[in-house]
C-alpha positions as protocol buffer text, in pm:
chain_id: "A"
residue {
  index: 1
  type: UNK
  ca { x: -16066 y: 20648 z: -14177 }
}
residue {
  index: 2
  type: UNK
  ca { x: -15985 y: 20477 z: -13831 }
}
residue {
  index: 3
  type: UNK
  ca { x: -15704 y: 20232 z: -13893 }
}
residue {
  index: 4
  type: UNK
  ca { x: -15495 y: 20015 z: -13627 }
}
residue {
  index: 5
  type: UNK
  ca { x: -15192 y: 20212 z: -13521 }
}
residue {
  index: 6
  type: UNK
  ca { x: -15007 y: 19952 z: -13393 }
}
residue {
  index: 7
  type: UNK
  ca { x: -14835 y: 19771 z: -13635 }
}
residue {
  index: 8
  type: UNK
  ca { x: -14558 y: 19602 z: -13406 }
}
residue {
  index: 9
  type: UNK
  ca { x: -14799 y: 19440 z: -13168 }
}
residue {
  index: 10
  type: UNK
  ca { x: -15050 y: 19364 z: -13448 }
}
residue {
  index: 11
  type: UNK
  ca { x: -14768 y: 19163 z: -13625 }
}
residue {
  index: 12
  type: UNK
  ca { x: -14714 y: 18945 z: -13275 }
}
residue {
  index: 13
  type: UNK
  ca { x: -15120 y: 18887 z: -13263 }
}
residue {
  index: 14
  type: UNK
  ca { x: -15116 y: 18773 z: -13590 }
}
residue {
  index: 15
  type: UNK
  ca { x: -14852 y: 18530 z: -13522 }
}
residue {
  index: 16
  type: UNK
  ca { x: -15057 y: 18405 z: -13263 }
}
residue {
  index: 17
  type: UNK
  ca { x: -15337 y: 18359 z: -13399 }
}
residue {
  index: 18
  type: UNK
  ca { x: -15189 y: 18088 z: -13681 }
}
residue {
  index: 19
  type: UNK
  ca { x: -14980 y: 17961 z: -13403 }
}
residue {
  index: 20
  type: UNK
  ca { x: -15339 y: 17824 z: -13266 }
}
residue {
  index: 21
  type: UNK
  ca { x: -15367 y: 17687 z: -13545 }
}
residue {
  index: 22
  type: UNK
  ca { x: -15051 y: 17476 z: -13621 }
}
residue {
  index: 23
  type: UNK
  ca { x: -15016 y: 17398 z: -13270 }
}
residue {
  index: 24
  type: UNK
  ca { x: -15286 y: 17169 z: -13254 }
}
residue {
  index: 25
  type: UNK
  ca { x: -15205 y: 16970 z: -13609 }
}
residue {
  index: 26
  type: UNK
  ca { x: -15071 y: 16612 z: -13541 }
}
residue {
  index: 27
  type: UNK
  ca { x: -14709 y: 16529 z: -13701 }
}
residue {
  index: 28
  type: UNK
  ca { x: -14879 y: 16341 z: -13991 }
}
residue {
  index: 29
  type: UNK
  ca { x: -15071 y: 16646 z: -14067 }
}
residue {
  index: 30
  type: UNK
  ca { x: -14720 y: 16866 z: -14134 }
}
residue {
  index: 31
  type: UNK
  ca { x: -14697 y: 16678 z: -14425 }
}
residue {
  index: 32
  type: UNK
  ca { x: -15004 y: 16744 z: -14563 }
}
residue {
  index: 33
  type: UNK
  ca { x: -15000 y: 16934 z: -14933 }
}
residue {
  index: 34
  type: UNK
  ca { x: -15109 y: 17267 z: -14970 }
}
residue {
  index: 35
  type: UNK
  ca { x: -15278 y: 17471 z: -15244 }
}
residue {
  index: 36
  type: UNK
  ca { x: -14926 y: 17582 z: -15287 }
}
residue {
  index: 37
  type: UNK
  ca { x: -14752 y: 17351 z: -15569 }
}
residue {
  index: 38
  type: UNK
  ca { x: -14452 y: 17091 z: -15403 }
}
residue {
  index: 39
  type: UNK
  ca { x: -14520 y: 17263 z: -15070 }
}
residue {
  index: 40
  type: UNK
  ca { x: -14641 y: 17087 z: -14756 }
}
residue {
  index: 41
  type: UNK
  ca { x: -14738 y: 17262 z: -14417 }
}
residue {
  index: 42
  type: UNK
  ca { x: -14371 y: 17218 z: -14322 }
}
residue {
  index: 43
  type: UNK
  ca { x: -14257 y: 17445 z: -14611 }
}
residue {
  index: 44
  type: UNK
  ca { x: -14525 y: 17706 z: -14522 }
}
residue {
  index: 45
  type: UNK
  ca { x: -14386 y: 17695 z: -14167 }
}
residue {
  index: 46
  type: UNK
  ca { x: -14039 y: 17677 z: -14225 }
}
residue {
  index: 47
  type: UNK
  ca { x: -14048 y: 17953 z: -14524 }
}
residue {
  index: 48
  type: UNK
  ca { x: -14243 y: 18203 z: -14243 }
}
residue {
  index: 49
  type: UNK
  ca { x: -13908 y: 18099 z: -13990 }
}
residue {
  index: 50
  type: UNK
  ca { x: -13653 y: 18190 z: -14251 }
}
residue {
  index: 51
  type: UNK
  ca { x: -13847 y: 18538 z: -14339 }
}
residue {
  index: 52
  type: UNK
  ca { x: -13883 y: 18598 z: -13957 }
}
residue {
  index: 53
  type: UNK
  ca { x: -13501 y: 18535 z: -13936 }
}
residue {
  index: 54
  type: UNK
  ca { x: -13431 y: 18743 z: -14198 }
}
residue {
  index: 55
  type: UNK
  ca { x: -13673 y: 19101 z: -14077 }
}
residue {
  index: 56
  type: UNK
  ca { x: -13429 y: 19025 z: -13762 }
}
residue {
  index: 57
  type: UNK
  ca { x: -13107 y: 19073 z: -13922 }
}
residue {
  index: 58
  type: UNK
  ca { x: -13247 y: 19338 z: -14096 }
}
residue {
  index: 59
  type: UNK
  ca { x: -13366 y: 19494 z: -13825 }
}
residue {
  index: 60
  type: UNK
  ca { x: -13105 y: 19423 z: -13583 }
}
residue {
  index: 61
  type: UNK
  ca { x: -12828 y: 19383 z: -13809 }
}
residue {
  index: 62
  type: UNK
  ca { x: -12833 y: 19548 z: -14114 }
}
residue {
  index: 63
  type: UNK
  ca { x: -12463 y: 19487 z: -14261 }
}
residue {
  index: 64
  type: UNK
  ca { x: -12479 y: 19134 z: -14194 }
}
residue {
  index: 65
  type: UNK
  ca { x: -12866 y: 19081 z: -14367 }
}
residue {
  index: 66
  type: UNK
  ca { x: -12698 y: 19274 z: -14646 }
}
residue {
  index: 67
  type: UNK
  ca { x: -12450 y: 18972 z: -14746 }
}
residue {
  index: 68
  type: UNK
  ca { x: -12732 y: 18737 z: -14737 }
}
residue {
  index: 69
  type: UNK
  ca { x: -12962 y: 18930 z: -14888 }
}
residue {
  index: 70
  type: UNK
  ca { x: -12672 y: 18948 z: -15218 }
}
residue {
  index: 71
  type: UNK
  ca { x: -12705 y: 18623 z: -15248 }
}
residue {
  index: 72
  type: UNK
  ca { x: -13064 y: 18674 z: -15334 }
}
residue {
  index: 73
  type: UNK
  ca { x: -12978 y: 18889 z: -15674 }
}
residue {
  index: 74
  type: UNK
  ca { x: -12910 y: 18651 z: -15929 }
}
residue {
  index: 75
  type: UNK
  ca { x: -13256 y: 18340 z: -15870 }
}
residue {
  index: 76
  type: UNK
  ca { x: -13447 y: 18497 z: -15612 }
}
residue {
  index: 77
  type: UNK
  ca { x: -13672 y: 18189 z: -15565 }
}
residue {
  index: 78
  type: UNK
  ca { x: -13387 y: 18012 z: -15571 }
}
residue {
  index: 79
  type: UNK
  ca { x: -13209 y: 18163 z: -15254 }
}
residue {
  index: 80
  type: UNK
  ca { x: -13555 y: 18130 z: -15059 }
}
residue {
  index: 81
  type: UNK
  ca { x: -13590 y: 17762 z: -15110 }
}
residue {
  index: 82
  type: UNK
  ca { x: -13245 y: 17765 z: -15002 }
}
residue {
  index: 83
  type: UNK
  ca { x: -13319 y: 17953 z: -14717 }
}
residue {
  index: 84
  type: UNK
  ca { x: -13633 y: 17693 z: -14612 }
}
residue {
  index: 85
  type: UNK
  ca { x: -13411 y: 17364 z: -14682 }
}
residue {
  index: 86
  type: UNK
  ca { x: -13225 y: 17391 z: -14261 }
}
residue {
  index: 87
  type: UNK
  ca { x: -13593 y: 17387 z: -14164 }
}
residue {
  index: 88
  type: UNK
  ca { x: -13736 y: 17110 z: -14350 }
}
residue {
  index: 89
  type: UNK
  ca { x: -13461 y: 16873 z: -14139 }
}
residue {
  index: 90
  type: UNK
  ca { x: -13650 y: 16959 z: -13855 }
}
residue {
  index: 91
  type: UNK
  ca { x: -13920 y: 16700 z: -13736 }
}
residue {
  index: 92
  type: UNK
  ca { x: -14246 y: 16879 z: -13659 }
}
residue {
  index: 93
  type: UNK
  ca { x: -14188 y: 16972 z: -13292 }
}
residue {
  index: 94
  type: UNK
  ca { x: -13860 y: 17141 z: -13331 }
}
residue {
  index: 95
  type: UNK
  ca { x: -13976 y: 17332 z: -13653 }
}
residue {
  index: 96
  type: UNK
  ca { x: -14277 y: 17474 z: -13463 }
}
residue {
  index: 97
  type: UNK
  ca { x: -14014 y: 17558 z: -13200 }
}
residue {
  index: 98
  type: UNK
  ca { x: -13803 y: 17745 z: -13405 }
}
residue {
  index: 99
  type: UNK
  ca { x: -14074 y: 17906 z: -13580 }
}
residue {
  index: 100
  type: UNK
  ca { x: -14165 y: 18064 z: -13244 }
}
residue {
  index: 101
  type: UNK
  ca { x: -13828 y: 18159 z: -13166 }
}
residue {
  index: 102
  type: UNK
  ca { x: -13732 y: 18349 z: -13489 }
}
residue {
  index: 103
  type: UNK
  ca { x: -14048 y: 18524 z: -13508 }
}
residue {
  index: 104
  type: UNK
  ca { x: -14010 y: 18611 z: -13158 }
}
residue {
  index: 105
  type: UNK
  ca { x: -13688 y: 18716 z: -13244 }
}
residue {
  index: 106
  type: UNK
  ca { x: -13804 y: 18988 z: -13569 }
}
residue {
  index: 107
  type: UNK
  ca { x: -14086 y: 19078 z: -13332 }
}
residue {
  index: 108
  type: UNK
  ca { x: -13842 y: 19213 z: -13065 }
}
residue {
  index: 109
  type: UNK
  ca { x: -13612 y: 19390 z: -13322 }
}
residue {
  index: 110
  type: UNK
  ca { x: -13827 y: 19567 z: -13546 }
}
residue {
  index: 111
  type: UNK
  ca { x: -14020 y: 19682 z: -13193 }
}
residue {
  index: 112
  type: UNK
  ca { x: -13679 y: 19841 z: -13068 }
}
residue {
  index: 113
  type: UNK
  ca { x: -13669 y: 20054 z: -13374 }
}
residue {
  index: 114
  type: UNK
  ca { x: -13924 y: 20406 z: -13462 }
}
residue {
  index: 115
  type: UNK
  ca { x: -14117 y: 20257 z: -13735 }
}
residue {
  index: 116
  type: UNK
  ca { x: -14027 y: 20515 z: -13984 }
}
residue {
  index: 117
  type: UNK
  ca { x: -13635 y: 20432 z: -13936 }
}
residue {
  index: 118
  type: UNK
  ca { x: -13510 y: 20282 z: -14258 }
}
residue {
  index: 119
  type: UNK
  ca { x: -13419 y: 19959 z: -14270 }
}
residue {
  index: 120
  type: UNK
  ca { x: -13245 y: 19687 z: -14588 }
}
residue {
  index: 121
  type: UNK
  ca { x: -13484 y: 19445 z: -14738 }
}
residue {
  index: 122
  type: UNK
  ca { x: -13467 y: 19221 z: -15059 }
}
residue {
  index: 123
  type: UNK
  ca { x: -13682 y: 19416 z: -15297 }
}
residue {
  index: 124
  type: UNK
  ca { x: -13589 y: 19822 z: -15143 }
}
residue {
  index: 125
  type: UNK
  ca { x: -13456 y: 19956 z: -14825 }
}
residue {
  index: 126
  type: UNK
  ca { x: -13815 y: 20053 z: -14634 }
}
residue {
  index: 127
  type: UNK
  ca { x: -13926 y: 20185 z: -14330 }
}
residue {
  index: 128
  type: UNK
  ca { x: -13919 y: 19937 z: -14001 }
}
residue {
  index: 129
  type: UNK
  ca { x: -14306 y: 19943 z: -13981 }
}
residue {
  index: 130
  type: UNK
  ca { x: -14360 y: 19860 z: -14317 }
}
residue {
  index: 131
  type: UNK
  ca { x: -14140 y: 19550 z: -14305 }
}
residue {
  index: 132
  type: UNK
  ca { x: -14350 y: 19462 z: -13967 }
}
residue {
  index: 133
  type: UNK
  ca { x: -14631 y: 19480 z: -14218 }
}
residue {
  index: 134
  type: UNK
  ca { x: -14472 y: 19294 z: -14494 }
}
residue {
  index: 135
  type: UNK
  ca { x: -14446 y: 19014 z: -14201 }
}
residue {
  index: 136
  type: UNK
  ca { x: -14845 y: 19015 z: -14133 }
}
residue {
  index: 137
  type: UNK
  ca { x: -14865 y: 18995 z: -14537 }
}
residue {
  index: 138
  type: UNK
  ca { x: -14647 y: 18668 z: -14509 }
}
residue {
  index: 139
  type: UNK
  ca { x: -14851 y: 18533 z: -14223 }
}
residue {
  index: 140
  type: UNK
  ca { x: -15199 y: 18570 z: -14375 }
}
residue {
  index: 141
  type: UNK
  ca { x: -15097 y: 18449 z: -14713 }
}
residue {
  index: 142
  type: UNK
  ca { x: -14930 y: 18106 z: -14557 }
}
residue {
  index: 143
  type: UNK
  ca { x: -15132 y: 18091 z: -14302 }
}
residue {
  index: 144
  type: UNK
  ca { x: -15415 y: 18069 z: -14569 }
}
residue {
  index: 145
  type: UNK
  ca { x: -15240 y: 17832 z: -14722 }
}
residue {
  index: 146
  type: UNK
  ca { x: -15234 y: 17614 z: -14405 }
}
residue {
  index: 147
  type: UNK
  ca { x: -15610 y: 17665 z: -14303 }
}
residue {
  index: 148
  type: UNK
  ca { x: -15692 y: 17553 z: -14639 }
}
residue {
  index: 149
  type: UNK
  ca { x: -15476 y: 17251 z: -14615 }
}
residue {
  index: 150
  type: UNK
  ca { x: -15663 y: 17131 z: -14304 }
}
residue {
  index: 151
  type: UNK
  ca { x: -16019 y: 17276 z: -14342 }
}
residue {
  index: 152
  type: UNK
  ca { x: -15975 y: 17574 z: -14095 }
}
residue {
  index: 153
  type: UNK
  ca { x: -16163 y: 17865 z: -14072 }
}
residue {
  index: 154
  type: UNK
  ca { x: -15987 y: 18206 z: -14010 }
}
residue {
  index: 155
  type: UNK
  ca { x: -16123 y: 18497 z: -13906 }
}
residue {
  index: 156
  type: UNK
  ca { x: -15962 y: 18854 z: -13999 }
}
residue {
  index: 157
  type: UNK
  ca { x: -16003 y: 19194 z: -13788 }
}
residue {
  index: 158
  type: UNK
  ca { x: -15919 y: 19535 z: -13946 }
}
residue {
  index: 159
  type: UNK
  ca { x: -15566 y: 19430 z: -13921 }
}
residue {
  index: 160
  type: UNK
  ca { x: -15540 y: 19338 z: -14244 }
}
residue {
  index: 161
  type: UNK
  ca { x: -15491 y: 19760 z: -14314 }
}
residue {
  index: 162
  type: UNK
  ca { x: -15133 y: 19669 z: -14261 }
}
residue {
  index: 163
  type: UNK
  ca { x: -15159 y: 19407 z: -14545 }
}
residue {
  index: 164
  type: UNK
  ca { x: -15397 y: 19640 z: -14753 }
}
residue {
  index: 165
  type: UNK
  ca { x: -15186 y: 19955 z: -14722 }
}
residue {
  index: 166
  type: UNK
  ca { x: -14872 y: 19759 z: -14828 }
}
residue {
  index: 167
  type: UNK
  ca { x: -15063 y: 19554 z: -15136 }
}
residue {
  index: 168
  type: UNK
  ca { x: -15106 y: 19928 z: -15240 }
}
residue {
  index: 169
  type: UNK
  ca { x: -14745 y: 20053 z: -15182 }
}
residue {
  index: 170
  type: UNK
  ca { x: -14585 y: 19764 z: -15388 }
}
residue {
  index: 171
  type: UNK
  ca { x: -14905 y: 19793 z: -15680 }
}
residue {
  index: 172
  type: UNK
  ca { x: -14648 y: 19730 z: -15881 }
}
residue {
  index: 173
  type: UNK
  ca { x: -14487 y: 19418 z: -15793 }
}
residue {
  index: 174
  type: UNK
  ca { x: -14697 y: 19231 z: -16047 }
}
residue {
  index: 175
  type: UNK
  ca { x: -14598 y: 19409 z: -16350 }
}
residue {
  index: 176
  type: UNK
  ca { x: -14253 y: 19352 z: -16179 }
}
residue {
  index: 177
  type: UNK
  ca { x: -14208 y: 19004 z: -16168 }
}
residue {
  index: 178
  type: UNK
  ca { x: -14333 y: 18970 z: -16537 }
}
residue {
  index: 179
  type: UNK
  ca { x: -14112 y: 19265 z: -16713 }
}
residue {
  index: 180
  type: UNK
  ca { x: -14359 y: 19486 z: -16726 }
}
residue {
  index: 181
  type: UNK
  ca { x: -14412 y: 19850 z: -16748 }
}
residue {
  index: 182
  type: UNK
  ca { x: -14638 y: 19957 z: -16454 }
}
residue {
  index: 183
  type: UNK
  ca { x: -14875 y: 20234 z: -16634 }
}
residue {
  index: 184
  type: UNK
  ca { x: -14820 y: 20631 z: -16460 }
}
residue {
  index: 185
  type: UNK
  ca { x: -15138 y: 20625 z: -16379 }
}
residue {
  index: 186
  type: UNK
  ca { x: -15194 y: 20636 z: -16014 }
}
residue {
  index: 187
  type: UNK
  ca { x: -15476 y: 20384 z: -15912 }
}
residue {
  index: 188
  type: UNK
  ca { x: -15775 y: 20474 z: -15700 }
}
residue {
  index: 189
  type: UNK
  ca { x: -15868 y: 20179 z: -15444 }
}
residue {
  index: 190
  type: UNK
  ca { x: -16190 y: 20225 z: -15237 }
}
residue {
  index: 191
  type: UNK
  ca { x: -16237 y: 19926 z: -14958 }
}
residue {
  index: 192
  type: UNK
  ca { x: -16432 y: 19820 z: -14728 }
}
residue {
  index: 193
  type: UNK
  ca { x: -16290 y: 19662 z: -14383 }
}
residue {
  index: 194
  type: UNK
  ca { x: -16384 y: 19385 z: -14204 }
}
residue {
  index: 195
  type: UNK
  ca { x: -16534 y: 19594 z: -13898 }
}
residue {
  index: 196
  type: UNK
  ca { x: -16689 y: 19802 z: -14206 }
}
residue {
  index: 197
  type: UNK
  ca { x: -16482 y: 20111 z: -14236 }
}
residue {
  index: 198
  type: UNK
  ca { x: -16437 y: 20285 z: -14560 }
}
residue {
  index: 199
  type: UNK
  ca { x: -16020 y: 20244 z: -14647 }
}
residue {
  index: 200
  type: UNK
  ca { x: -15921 y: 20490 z: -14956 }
}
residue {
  index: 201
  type: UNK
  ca { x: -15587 y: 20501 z: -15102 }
}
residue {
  index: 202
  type: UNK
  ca { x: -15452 y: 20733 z: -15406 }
}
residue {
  index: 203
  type: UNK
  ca { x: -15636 y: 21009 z: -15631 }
}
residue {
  index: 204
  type: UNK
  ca { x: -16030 y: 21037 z: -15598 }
}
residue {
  index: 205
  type: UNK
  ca { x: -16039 y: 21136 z: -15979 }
}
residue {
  index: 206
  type: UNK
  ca { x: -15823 y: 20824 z: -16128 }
}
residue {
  index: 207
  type: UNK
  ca { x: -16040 y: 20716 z: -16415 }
}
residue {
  index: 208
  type: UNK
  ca { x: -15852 y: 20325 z: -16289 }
}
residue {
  index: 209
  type: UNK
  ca { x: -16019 y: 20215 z: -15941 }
}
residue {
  index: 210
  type: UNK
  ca { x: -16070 y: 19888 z: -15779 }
}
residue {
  index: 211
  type: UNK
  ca { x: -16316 y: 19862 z: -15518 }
}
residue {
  index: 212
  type: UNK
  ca { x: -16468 y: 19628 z: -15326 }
}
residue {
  index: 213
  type: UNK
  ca { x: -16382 y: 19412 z: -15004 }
}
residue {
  index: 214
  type: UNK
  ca { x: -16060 y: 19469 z: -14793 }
}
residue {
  index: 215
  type: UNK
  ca { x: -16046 y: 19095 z: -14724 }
}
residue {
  index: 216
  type: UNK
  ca { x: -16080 y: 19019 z: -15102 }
}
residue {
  index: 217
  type: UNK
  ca { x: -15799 y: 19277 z: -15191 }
}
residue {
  index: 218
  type: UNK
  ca { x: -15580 y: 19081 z: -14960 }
}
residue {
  index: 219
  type: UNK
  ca { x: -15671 y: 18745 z: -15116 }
}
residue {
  index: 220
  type: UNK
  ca { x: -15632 y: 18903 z: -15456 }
}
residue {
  index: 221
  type: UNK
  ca { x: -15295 y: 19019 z: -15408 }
}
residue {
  index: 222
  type: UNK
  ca { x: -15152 y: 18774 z: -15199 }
}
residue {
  index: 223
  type: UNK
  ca { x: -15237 y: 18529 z: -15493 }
}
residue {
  index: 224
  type: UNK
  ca { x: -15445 y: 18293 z: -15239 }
}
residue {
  index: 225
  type: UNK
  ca { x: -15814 y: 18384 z: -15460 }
}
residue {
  index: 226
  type: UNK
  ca { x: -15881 y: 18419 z: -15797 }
}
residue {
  index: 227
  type: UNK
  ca { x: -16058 y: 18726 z: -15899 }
}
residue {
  index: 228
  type: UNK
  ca { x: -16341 y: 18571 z: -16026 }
}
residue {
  index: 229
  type: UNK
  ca { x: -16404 y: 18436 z: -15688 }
}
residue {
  index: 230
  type: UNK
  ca { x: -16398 y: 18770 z: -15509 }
}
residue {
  index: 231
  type: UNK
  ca { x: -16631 y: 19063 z: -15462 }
}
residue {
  index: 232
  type: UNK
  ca { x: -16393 y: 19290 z: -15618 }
}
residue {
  index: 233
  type: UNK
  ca { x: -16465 y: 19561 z: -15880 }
}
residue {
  index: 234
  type: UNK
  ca { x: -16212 y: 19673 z: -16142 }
}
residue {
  index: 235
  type: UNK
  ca { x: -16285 y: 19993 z: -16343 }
}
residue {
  index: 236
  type: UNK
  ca { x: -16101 y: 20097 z: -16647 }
}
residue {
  index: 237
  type: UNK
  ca { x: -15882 y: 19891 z: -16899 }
}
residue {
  index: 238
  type: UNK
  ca { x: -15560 y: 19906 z: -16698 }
}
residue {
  index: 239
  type: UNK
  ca { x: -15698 y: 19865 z: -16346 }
}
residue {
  index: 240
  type: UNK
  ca { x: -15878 y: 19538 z: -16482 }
}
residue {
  index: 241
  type: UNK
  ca { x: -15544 y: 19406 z: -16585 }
}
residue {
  index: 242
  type: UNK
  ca { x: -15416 y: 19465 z: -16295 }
}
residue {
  index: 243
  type: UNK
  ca { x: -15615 y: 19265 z: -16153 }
}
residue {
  index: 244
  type: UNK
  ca { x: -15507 y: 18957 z: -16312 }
}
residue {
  index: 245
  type: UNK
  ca { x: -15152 y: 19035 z: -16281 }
}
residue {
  index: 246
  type: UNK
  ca { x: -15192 y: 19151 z: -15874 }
}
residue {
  index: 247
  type: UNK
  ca { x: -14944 y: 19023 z: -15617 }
}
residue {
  index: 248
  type: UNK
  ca { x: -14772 y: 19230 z: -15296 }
}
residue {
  index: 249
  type: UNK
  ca { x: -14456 y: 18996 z: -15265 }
}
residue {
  index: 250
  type: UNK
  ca { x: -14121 y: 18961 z: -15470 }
}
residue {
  index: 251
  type: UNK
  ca { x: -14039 y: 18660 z: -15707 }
}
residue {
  index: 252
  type: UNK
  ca { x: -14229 y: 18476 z: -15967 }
}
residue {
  index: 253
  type: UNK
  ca { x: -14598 y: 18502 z: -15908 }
}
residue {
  index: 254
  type: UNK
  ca { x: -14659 y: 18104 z: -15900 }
}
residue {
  index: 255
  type: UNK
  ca { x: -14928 y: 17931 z: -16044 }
}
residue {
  index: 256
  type: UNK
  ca { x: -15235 y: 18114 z: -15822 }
}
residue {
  index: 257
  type: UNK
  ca { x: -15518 y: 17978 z: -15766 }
}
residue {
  index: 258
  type: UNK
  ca { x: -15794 y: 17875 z: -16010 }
}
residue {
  index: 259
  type: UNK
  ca { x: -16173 y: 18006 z: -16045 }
}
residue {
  index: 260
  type: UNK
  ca { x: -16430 y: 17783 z: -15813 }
}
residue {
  index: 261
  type: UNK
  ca { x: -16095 y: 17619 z: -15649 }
}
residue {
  index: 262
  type: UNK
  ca { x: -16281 y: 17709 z: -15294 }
}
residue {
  index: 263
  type: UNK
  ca { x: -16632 y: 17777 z: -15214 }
}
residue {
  index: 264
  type: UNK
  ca { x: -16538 y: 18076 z: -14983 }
}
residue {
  index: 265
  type: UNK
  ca { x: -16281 y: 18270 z: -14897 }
}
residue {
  index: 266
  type: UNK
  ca { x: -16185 y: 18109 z: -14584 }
}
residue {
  index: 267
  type: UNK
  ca { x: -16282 y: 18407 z: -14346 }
}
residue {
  index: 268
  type: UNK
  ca { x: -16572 y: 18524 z: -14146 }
}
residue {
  index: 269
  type: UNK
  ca { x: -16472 y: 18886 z: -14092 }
}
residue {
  index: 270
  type: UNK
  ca { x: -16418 y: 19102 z: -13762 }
}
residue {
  index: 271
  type: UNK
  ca { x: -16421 y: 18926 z: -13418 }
}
């Protein structure tokens, strides 16, 4: 199973690449809504700055993201719209400024760590490499967002394995946010990448298995597809529940999005 190994510099490309995006939108366009409820391409840029600034402390340092991060434990939703508010002052220039600068920022500090050194976050204390990849998971699921908003089309490389592998590791997010039991049994999840390399994760004899596109997984869990719009198979009872119930990210699961909302899923693969 070839995968990228890179996960620091794969987090900076990705950046870039929706940076090509939002560069070229015209002020009027930052205020155009997404498919995310109440939020406008300004909130989808300003809530990627205030993660970004937040991987940095954590990263860089840890006692000081711990305070803010306690203010996260009673609302959690709550405490990230906070967190996005500074940024919505900012007119449309100086938010894509600071965007670049605090994800410039996280970039540099979670590079000057091993990726295996542990590191605070809001939901568990994790590894530095997996927060790099909880960062591309941000980026493609806004960034979908925003190249929905304005008709884009985005295409995805086998970096999503960063997303994919940590969709897998935090399975049980979904079951999470709803007060839920996550079943013991270990899932199976057989993918295909966009270059068309065969990605496997957990037992080869779970009787519950999803299979099916690595793109689509990351669309599933992300919340940016509904399942009935993606190539994805579920089998058994409590892998097709799953399914419904999928997301990789803390905090309510929002609203989704609905079946036949879009005619595709926005990508055209490996480049």
């Amino acid at each position: 199973m070839a995968i990228p190994k890179d996960v620091y510099a794969d987090l900076v490309t990705e950046g870039e690449e929706l940076d090509q995006i939002v560069a070229n939108l015209t002020p009027a366009q930052w205020s155009l809504p997404t498919p995310a409820p109440g939020w406008t391409i300004a909130h989808q840029i300003g809530h990627l700055a205030s993660v970004a600034r937040l991987a940095m402390a954590a990263a860089a340092a840890p006692e000081a993201f711990k305070e803010q991060a306690a203010k996260a434990t009673g609302d959690f939703d709550a405490a990230v719209n906070a967190m996005l508010q500074p940024y919505l002052a900012s007119p449309p220039d100086q938010l894509l400024a600071r965007w670049r600068a605090d994800r410039t920022a996280a970039s540099q500090a979670l590079a000057a760590l091993p990726p295996s050194q542990i590191v605070p976050w809001l939901a568990r204390p994790l590894p530095a490499g997996i927060l790099a990849s909880a960062g591309i998971m941000e980026l493609f699921a806004h960034g979908q967002d925003i190249a929905d908003a304005v008709g884009a089309r985005r295409e995805y490389t086998d970096r999503i394995w960063h997303l994919t592998s940590f969709a897998v590791r935090t399975w049980d997010f979904g079951y999470i946010a709803r007060g839920l039991k996550a079943p013991e049994t270990e899932f199976r999840f057989e993918l295909i990448s966009p270059s068309g390399e065969r990605w496997e994760f957990g037992p080869a004899d779970s009787p519950q298995r999803v299979t099916g596109p690595a793109l689509d997984f990351c669309l599933l869990t992300t919340r940016r597809r509904h399942r009935d719009d993606l190539a994805l198979v579920a089998t058994g009872d409590e892998a097709d529940y799953w399914m419904n119930i999928a997301q990789c990210y803390r905090g309510s699961p929002g609203e989704g999005r609905s079946p036949g909302q879009f005619s595709a899923s926005g990508a055209t693969g490996a480049h």
